[in-house]
C-alpha positions as CSV (number, residue, x, y, z in Angstrom):
1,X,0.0,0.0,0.0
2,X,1.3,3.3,-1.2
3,X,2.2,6.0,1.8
4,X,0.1,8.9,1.3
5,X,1.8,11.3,0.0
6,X,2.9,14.6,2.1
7,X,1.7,17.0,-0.6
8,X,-1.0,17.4,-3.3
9,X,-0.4,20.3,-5.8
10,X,-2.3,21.9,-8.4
11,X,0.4,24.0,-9.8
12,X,-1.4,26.6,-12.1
13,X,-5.2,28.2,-12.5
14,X,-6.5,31.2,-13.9
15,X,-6.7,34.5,-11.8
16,X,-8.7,37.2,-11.9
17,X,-7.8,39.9,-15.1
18,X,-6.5,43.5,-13.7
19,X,-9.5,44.6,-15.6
20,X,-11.4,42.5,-12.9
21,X,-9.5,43.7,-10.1
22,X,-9.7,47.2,-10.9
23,X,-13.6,48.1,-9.3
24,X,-12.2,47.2,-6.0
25,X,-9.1,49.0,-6.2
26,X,-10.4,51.4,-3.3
27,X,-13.6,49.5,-2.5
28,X,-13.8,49.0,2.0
29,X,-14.6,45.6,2.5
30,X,-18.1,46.8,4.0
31,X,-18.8,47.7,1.1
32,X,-17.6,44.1,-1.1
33,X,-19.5,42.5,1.7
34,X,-22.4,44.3,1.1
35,X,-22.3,44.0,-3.0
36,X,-22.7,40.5,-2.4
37,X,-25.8,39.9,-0.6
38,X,-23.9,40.9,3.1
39,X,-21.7,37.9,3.2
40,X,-18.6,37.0,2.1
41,X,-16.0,37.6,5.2
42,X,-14.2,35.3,7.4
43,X,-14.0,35.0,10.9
44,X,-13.6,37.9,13.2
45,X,-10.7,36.5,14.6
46,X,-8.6,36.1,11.9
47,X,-7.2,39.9,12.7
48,X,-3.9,41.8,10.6
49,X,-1.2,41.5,13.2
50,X,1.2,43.7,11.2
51,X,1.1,47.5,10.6
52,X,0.2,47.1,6.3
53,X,-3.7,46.0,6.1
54,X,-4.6,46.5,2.9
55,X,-4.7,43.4,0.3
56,X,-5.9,43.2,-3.1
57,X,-5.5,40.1,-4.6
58,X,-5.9,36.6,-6.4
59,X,-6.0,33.3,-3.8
60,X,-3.3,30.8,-3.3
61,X,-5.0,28.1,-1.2
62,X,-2.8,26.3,1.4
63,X,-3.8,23.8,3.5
64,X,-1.2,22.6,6.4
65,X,-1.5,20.5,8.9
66,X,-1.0,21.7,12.3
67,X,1.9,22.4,13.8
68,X,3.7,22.0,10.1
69,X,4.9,24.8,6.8
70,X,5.7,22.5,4.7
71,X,2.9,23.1,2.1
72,X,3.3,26.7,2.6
73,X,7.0,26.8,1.7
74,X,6.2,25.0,-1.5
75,X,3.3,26.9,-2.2
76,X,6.2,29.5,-2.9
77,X,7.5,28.0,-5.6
78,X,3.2,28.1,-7.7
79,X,3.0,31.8,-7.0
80,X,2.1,34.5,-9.4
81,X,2.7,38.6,-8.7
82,X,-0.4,39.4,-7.6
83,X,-1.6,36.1,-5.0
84,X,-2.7,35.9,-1.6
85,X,-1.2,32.9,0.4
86,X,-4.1,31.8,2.3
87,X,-3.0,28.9,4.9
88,X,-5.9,27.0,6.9
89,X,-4.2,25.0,9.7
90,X,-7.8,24.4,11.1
91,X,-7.6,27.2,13.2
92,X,-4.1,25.0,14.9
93,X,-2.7,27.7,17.9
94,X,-0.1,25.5,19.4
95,X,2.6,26.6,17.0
96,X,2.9,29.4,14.5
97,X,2.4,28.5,10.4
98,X,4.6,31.4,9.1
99,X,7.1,34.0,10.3
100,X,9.2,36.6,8.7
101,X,11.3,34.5,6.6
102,X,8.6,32.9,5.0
103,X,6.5,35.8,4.6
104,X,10.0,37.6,3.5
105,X,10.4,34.7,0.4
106,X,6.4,35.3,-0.4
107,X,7.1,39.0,-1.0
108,X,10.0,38.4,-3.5
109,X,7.8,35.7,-5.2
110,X,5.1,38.5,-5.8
111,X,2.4,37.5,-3.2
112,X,0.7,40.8,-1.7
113,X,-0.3,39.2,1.4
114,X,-0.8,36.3,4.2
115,X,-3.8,34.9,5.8
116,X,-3.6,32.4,7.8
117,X,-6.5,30.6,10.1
118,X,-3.2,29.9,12.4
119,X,-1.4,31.7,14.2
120,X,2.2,33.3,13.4
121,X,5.5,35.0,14.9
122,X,8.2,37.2,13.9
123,X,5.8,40.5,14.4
124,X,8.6,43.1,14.2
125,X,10.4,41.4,11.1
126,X,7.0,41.0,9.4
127,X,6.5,44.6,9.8
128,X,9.9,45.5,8.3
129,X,8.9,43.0,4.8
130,X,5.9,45.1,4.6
131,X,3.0,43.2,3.0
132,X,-0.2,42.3,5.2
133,X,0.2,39.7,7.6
134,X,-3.3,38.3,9.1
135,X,-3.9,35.4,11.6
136,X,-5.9,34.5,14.7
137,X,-2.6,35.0,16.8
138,X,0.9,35.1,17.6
139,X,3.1,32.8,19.4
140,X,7.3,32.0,19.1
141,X,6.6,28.5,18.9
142,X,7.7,26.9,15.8
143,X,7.0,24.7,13.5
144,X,7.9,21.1,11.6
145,X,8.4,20.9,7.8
146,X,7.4,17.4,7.0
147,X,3.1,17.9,5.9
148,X,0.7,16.8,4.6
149,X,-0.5,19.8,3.0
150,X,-2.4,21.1,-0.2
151,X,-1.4,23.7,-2.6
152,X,-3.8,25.2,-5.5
153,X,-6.7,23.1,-4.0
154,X,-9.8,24.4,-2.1
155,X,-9.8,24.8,1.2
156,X,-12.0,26.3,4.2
157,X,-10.5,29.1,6.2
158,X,-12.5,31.4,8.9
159,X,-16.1,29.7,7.5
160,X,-15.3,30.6,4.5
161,X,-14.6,28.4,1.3
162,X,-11.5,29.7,-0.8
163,X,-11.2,28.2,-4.2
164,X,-7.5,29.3,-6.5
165,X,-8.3,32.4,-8.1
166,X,-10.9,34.2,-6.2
167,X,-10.3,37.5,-5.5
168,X,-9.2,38.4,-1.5
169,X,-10.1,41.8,-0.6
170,X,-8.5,43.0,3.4
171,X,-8.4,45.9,5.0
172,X,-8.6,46.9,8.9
173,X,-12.2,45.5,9.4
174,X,-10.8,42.0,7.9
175,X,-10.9,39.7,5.2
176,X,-13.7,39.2,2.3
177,X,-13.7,36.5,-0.2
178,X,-15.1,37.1,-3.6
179,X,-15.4,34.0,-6.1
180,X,-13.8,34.1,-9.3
181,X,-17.2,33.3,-10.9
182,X,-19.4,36.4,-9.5
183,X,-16.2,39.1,-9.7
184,X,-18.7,40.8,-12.6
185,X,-21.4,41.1,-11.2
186,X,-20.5,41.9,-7.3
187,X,-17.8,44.3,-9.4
188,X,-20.7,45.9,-11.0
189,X,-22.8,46.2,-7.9
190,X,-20.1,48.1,-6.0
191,X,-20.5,51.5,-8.0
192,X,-24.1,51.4,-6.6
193,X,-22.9,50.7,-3.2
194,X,-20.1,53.8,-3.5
195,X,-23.4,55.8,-4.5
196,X,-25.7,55.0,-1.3
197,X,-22.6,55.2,0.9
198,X,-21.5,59.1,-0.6
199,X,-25.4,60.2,0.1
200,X,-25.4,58.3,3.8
201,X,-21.8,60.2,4.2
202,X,-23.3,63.7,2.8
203,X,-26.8,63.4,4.7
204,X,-24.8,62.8,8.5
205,X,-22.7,65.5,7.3
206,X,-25.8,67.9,7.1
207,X,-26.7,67.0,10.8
208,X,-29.0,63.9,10.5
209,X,-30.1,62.3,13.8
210,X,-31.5,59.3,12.4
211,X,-31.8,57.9,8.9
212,X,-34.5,58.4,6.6
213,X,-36.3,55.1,6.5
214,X,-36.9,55.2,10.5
215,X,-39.7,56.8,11.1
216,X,-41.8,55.2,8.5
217,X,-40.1,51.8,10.2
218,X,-41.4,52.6,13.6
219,X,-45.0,53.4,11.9
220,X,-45.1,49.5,11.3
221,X,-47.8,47.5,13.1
222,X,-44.7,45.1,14.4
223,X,-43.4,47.7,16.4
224,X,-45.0,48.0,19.9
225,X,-44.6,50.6,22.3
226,X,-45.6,50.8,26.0
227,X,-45.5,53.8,27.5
């Protein structure tokens, strides 16, 4: 009986055009979230632990066993300019899944940020490479380098299905996932959302109290009052 084998790799899929890319340039990911339907982010927890935040950027699923950056290291080698390692550990705290070195080696390969469902160390060297660094933690443990792992293959991270190629939008308030398949569409949306969000900006800048819609919203025959 064959040994299972300590990595599976899909070593090339198609990522999103820069023609895709480009309506989210600027976009907050309140606003990606809601131009599709209000969902799309991962878990509150997973958190940027370095100073840069902001990541725009195709997906380069990982998936690592605990307590092991093997398949991340290799994942190095499958990068594009442009990709987003993101590394489930299934949420493994006991030891990190990437410091500075790795994260250092991901930069020169081209990828524009890290996001891990882990945890990770090296906080003032990951500061000094400079791309975007987000995990549920930190700790100086370290880890082995023997797998399994996954590289180019689906993988769940924060609640949150990632397939290779979907576009990663992160900023301070976290990390949205946009599939490859809807980028059009939830692309298209987001120039409506830019719109309601500029009139919400200008009407609290006028000295609204409340919004709009309220009061007919408390007129409702749902809403009971008791004094």
């Amino acid at each position: 009986m064959a040994d299972a084998p300590a990595l599976t790799i899909r070593r090339d899929w198609p990522r999103p055009s820069e023609a895709e890319r480009a309506a989210f340039r600027d976009a907050p990911t309140g606003w990606v979230v809601d131009a599709q339907g209000r969902r799309g982010a991962l878990d509150h927890r997973i958190r940027p632990v370095t100073r840069a935040t902001r990541i725009l950027g195709a997906a380069l699923p990982v998936w690592s066993r605990g307590g092991d950056n093997l398949a991340p290291y290799a994942a190095l080698r499958f990068a594009r300019p442009g990709d987003v390692l993101m590394v489930a550990t299934e949420a493994f705290e006991t030891a990190s899944v990437a410091g500075d070195i790795l994260v250092g080696m991901a930069r020169n390969a081209g990828i524009v940020g890290c996001i891990t469902d882990g945890v990770v160390r090296d906080i003032p060297g990951l500061d000094a490479v400079g791309i975007p660094v987000f995990a549920r933690g930190v700790t100086p443990n370290s880890p082995q380098k023997d797998g399994p792992g996954t590289i180019g293959l689906p993988i769940v991270l924060g609640g949150a299905t990632v397939a290779p190629g979907d576009l990663i939008v992160a900023d301070g308030d976290g990390v949205v996932v946009v599939p490859r398949a809807t980028l059009a569409v939830v692309g298209a949306e987001l120039a409506a959302i830019a719109r309601k969000e500029a009139e919400m900006d200008a009407t609290v800048q006028a000295g609204a109290k409340e919004p709009g819609w309220l009061a007919e919203r408390l007129s409702r025959p749902d809403v009971r009052f008791v004094d």
